[in-house]
C-alpha positions as CSV (number, residue, x, y, z in Angstrom):
1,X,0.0,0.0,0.0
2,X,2.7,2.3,1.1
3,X,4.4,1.7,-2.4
4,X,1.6,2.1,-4.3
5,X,1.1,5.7,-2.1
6,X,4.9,6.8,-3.0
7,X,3.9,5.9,-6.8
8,X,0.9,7.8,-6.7
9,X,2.8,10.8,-5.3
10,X,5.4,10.7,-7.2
11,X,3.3,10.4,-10.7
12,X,1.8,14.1,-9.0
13,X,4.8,15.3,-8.6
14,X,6.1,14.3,-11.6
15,X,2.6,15.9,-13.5
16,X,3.1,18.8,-11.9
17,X,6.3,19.5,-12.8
18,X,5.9,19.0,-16.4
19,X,2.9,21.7,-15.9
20,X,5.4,23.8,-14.2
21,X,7.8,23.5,-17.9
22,X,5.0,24.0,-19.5
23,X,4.1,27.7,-18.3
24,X,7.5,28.1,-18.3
25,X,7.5,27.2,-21.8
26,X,4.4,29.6,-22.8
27,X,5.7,32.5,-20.8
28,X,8.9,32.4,-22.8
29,X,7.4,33.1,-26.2
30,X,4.8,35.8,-24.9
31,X,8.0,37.0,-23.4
32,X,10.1,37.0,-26.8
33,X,6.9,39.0,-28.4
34,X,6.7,41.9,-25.9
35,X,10.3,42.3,-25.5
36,X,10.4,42.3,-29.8
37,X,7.8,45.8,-28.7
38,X,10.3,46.8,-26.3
39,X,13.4,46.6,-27.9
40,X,11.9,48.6,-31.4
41,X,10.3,50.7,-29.2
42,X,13.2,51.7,-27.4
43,X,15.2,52.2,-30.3
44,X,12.8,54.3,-31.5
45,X,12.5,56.4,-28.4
46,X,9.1,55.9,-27.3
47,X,8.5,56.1,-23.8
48,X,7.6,52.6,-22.3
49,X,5.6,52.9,-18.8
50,X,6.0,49.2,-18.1
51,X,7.4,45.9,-18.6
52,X,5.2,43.1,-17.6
53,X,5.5,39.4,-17.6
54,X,2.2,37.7,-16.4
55,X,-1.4,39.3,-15.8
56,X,-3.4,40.3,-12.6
57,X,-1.4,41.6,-8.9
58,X,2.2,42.1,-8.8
59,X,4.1,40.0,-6.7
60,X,7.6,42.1,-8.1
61,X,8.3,45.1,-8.7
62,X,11.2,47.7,-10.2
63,X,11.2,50.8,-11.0
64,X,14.2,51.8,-13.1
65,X,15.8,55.6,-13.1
66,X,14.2,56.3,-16.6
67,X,10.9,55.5,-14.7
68,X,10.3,52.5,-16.5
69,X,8.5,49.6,-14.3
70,X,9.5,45.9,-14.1
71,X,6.5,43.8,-13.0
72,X,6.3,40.1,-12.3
73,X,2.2,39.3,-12.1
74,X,0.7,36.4,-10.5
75,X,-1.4,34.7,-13.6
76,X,2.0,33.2,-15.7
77,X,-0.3,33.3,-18.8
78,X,0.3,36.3,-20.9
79,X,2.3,39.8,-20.2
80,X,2.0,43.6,-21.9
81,X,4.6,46.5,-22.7
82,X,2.6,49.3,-21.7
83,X,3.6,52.5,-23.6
84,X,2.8,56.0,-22.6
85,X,-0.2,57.4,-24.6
86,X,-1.1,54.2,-26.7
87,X,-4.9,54.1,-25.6
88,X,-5.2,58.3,-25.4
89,X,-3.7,61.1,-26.8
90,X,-0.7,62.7,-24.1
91,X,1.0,65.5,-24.2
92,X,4.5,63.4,-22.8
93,X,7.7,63.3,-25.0
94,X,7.9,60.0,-26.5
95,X,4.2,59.1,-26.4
96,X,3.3,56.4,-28.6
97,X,0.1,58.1,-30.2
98,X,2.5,60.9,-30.9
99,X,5.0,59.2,-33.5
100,X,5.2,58.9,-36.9
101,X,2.6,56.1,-38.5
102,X,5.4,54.5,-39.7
103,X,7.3,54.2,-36.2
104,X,4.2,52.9,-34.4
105,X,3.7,50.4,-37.3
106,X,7.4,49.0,-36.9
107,X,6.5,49.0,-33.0
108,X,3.0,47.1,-33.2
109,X,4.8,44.2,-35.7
110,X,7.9,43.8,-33.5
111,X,6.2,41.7,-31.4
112,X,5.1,39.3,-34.4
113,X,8.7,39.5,-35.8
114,X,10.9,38.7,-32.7
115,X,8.3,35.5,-32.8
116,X,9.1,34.4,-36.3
117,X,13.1,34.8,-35.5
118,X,12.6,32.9,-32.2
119,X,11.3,30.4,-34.3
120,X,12.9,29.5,-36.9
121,X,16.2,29.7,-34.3
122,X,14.6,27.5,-31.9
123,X,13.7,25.1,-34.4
124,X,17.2,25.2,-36.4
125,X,18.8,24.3,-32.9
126,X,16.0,20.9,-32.9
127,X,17.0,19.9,-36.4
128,X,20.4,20.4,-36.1
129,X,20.7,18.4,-32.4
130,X,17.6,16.2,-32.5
131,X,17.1,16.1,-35.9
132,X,14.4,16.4,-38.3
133,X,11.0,13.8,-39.1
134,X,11.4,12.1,-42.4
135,X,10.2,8.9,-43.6
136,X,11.8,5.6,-42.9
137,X,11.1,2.5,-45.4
138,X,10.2,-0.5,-43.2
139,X,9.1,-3.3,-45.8
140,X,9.0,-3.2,-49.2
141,X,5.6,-4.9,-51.2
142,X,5.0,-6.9,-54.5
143,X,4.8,-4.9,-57.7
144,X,2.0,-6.2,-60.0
145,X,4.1,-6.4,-63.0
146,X,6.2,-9.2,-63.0
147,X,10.1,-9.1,-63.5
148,X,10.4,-5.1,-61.4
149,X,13.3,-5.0,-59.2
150,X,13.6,-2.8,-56.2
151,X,16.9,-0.2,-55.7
152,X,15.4,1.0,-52.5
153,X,16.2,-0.7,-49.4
154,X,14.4,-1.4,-46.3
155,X,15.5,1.2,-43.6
156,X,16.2,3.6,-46.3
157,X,15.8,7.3,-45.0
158,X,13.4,9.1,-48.2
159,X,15.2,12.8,-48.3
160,X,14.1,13.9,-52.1
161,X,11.4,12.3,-54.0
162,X,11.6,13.4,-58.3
163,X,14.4,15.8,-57.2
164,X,11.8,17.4,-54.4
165,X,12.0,17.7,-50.9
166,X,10.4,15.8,-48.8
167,X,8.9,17.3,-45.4
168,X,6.9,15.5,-43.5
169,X,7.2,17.6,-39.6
170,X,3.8,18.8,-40.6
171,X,2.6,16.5,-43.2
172,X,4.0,14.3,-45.6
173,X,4.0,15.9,-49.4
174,X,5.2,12.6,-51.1
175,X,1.4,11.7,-51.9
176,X,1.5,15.4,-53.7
177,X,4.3,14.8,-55.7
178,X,3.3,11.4,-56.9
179,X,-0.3,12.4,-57.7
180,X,0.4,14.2,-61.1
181,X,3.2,11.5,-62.0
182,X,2.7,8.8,-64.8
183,X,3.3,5.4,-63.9
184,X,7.2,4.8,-64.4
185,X,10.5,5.5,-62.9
186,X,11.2,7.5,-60.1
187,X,14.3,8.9,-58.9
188,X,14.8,9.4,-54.6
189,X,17.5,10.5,-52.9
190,X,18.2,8.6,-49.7
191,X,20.0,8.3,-46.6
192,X,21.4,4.8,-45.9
193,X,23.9,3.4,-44.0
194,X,23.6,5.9,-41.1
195,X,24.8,6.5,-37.2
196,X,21.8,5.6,-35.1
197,X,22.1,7.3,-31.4
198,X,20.3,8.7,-28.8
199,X,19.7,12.2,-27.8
200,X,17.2,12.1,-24.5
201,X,14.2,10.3,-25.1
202,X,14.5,10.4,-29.0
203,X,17.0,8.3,-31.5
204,X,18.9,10.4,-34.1
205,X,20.5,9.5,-37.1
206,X,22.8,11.1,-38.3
207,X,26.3,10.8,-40.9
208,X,24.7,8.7,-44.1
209,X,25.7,7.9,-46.9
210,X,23.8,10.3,-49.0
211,X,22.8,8.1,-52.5
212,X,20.2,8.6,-55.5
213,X,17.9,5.2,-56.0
214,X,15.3,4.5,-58.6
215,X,11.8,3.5,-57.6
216,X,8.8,2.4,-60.3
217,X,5.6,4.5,-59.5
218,X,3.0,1.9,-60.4
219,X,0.4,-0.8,-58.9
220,X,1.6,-2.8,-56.2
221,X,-0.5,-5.3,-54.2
222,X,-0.1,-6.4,-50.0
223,X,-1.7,-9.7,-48.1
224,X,-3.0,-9.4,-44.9
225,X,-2.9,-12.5,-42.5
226,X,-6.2,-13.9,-43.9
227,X,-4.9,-14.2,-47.4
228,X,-6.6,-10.8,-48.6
229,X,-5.1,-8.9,-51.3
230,X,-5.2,-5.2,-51.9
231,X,-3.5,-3.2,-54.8
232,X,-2.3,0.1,-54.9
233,X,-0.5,2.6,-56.7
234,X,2.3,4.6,-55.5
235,X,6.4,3.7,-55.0
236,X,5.8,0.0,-53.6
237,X,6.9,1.0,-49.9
238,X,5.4,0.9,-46.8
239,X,7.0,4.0,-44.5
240,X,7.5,5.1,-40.9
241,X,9.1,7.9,-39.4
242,X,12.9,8.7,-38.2
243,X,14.3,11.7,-36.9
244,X,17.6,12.3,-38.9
245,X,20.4,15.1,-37.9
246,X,21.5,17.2,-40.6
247,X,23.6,20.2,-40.7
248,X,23.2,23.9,-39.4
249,X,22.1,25.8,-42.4
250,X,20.0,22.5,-43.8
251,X,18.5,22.5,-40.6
252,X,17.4,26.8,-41.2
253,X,15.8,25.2,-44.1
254,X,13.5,23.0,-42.9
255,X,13.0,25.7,-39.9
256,X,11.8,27.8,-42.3
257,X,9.3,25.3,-44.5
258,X,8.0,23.9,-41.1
259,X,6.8,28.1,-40.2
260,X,5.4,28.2,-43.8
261,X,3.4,24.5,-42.8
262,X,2.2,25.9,-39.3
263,X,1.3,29.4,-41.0
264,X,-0.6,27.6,-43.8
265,X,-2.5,24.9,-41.3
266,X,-3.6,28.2,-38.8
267,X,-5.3,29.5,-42.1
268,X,-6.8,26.4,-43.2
269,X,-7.9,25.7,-39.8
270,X,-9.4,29.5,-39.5
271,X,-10.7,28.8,-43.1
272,X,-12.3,25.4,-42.5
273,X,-14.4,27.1,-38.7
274,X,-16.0,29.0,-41.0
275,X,-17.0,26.2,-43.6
276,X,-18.1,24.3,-41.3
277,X,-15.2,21.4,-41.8
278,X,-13.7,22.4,-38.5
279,X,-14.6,22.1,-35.3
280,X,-14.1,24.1,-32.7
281,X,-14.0,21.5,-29.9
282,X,-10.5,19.7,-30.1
283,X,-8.9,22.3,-32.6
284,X,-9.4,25.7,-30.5
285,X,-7.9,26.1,-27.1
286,X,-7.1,28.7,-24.6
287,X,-4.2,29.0,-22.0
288,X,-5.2,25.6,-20.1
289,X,-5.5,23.6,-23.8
290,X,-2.0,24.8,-25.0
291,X,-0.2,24.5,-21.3
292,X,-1.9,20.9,-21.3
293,X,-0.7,19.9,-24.5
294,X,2.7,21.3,-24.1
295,X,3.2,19.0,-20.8
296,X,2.0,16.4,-22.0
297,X,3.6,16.5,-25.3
298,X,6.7,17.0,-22.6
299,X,6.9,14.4,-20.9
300,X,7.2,11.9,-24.1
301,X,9.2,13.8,-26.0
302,X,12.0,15.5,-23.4
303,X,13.5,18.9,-24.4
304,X,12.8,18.3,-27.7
305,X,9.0,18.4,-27.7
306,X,9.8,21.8,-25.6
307,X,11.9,23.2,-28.5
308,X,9.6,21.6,-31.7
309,X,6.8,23.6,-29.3
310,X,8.4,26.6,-28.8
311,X,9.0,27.1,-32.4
312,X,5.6,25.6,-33.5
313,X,4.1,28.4,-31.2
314,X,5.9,31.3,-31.4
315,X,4.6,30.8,-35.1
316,X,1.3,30.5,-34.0
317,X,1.2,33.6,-31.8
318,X,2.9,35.7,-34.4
319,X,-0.2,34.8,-37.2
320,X,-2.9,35.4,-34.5
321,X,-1.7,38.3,-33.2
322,X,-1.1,40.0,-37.2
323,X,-4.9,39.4,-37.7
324,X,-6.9,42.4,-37.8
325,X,-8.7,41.5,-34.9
326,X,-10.0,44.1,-32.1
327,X,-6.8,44.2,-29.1
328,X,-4.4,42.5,-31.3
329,X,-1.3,44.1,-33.0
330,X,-2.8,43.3,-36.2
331,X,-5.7,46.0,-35.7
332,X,-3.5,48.4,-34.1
333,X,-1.7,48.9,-37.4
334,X,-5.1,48.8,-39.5
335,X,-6.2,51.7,-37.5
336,X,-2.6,53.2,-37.6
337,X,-2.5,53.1,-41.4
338,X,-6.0,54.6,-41.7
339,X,-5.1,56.8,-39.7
340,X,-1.8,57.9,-42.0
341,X,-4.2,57.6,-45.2
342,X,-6.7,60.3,-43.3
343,X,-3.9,62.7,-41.9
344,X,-6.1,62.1,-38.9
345,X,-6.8,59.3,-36.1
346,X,-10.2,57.6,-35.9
347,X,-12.0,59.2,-32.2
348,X,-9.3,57.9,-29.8
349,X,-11.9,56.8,-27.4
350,X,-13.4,55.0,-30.2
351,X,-10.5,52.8,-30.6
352,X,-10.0,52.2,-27.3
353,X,-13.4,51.3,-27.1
354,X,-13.0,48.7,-29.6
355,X,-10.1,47.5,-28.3
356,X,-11.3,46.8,-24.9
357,X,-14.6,45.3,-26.2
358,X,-12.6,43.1,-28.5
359,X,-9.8,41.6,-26.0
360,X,-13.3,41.0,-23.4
361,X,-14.7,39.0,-26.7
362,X,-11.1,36.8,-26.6
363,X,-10.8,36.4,-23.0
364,X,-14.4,34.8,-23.3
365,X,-13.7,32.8,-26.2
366,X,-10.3,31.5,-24.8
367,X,-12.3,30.6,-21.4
368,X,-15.2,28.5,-23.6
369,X,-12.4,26.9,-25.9
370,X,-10.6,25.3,-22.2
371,X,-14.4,24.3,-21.2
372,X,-14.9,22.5,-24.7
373,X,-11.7,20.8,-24.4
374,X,-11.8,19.9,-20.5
375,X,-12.4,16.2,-21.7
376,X,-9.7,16.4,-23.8
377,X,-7.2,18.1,-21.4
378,X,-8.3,15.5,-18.6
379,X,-7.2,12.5,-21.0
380,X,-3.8,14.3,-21.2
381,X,-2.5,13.1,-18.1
């Protein structure tokens, strides 16, 4: 009983902890997206009232000689870098109402931009260490025509498929690239012969031998156990997934394409709520959805899942926070560049109105997205 106790305790403790990482985690990239305000900001002389990481009461406080505040707030899920005069008119030097359209436009898409470089860094550094997903062959099937003879081999890592890339983080594109092919040769590029090792939880390979291979695109046919045949067209090749290490600058690369992948998903995702195709429940979450996911995704996947998160949502937050939506940076620059076409602000106090109304609208939405998913987040741990 007592064992079973200590168990028990520990698998809390161990939960916890991992929840712990995962605010951690999430307060870094809201921190990377006000300190991308900050920094522009403060380049561009603007006078910052305050520096906050987290919502709600202040636990910390420091005032710096400039009279700029430091704050540590008690609710780890979000954070602000409160400029003078950015809801109001003010007569103060440096207020942010009182720059150039162009400087407050720099200033609002700072925050977006310090995300984008955070990411693709953060997720160069995975590739490179952990490497990145590709497929794996693991068994090779019968060709219909008689007489074919495979090049590929089984435990073959797919890199290029008709001299394309293959990336396959997100989703796999070989189906793509096959679909408009005729039946007939096709030429991969592969990795065999590699290094396996282990980095963490995860096995890396890394170092192969880097060879082209020819594959026939044509009908192929497998047996189940009870004798059932199916055909099929494609390569012949049954596929997994392997994590292979590649170098610094191929590893940018795939940084890159994997942001484009996440960007284009958020869209289709956005696109498909409104069609109907999507559902809210399971594919919209607020603060408790992502904080679950990240610890859970944590504690199978080590400090790589923190990284491949880290990048995957620093993405994430720059897109949402570039739509035109009420309180987000992305309206603040509509409004801005009306204002510049005008040669006069909309009603301050009409903005501001809007602005509040609209970040009461998110807060409620985040809050029902968490209650949707509360089954889901449960199942997490």
């Amino acid at each position: 009983m007592l064992t079973m106790m200590l168990a028990d305790a520990k698998s809390v403790f161990t939960t916890i902890g991992y929840i712990l990482v995962a605010l951690l985690t999430l307060m870094v990239m809201i921190v990377v997206h006000e300190f991308g305000h900050y920094s522009v900001g403060k380049a561009l002389k603007f006078k910052i009232n305050e520096f906050s990481i987290g919502f709600g009461p202040a636990i910390f406080k420091h005032k710096k000689k400039n009279g700029e505040l430091f704050s540590i707030r008690l609710i780890p899920l979000g954070g602000f870098c409160a400029f003078e005069g950015e809801d109001a008119d003010s007569t103060v030097e440096g207020a942010f109402n009182a720059q150039a359209p162009w400087k407050r436009i720099l200033v609002l898409i700072a925050g977006v931009t310090f995300n984008f470089i955070s990411a693709f860094l953060v997720l160069t550094i995975a590739f490179s260490v952990y490497g990145y997903t590709l497929p794996v062959v693991t068994a090779l099937n019968t060709p219909v025509e008689e007489g074919q003879t495979y090049t590929l081999q089984e435990g073959d890592i797919i890199y290029e498929v008709a001299g394309k890339k293959v990336y396959t983080l997100v989703d796999s594109n070989i189906a793509g690239i096959l679909a408009d092919m005729p039946d007939g040769e096709v030429e991969l590029t592969v990795y065999r012969d590699y290094q396996q090792s282990s980095v963490g939880k995860n096995v890396v390979f890394r170092r192969g031998q880097t060879i082209k291979v020819k594959a026939v695109l044509g009908q192929y046919y497998t047996t189940d156990e009870d004798g059932n045949t199916t055909t099929y067209r494609g390569m012949g090749i049954m596929t997994a997934y392997a994590s292979y290490r590649t170098n610094v600058w191929r590893a940018f690369a795939y940084a890159v394409v994997y942001c484009v992948q996440v960007v284009v998903f958020l869209f289709q995702t956005i696109g498909g709520l409104f069609t109907g195709l999507v559902s809210v429940k399971g594919n919209l979450g607020g603060p408790i959805t992502t904080v679950g996911i990240i610890a859970s995704s944590i504690s199978t996947g080590g400090f790589r899942a923190i990284l491949l998160l880290l990048g995957m949502m620093s993405a994430n937050i720059a897109i949402m926070n570039i739509l035109p939506l009420p309180a987000l940076d992305g309206s603040r620059v509509v409004f801005t560049v009306i204002e510049w076409i005008r040669g006069k602000p909309i009603p301050r106090k009409v903005e501001a109105i809007i602005h509040t109304v609209g970040i009461i609208v998110l807060f409620g939405l985040t809050i029902l997205f968490d209650i949707l998913n509360l089954g889901m987040i449960a199942k997490l741990f």
